[in-house]
C-alpha positions in Angstrom: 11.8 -24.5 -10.6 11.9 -22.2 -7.4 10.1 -24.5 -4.3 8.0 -22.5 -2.1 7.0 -24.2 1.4 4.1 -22.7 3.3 4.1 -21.5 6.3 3.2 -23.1 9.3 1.0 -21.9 12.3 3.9 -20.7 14.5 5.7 -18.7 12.0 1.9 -16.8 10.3 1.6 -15.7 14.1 4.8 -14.8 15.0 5.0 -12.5 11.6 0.9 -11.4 12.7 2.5 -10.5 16.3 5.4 -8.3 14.4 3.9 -6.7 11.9 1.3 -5.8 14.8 4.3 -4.3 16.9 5.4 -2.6 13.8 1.6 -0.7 13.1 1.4 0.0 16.6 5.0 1.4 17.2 4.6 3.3 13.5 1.5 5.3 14.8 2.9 5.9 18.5 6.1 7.5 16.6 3.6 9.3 14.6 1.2 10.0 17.9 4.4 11.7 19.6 5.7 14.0 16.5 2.4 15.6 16.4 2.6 16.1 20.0 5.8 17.6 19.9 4.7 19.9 17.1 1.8 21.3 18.3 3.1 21.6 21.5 3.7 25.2 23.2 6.8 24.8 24.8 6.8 28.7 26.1 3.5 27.7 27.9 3.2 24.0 28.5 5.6 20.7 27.9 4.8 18.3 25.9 1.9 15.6 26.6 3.1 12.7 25.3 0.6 9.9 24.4 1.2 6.8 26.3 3.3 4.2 25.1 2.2 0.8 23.9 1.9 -1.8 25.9 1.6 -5.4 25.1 -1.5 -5.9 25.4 -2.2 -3.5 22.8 0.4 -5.5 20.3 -1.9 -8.9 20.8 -4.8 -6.8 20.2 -3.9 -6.0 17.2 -2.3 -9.1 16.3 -5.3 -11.0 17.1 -7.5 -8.6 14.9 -4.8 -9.5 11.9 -5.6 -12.8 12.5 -9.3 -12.9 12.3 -9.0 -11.0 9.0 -6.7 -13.3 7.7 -9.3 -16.4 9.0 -11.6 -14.6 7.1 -13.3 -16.5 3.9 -14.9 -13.8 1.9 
C-alpha cells in the first residue's frame, strides 16, 4: 500500500506562488513573441511588454489560493 501524506500549509503556497510564476512567465514569453512578430522592424523596434514583477506573481498566487479556499 502506497502512503500519501498531505500537504501542509507552507508547501500548497509555495507550489500556489510557483505555479503563479510559471502562468505569468508563460504568458509574458507569449506577450513578447507576438510583439516580435508583428513588429515592423523597417519602421519601428520592437515594443516589448513589461516584464513581471513580483507583485504581479502574489497576485496571482493569492487569486489561486482563494479558488482553491473555495467550497463550491
Amino acid at each position: 500500500m502506497k502512503e500519501t501524506s498531505a500537504l501542509n500549509g507552507y508547501e500548497i503556497r509555495y507550489n500556489l506562488l510557483t505555479e503563479a510564476r510559471v502562468i505569468i512567465y508563460d504568458n509574458w514569453n507569449a506577450a513578447k513573441h507576438e510583439a516580435q512578430s508583428m513588429a515592423d522592424f523597417d519602421k519601428c523596434p520592437v515594443k516589448y511588454p513589461p516584464p513581471p514583477t513580483a507583485e504581479d506573481i502574489t497576485a496571482l498566487a493569492e487569486a489561486l489560493y482563494a479558488f482553491v479556499q473555495k467550497k463550491s
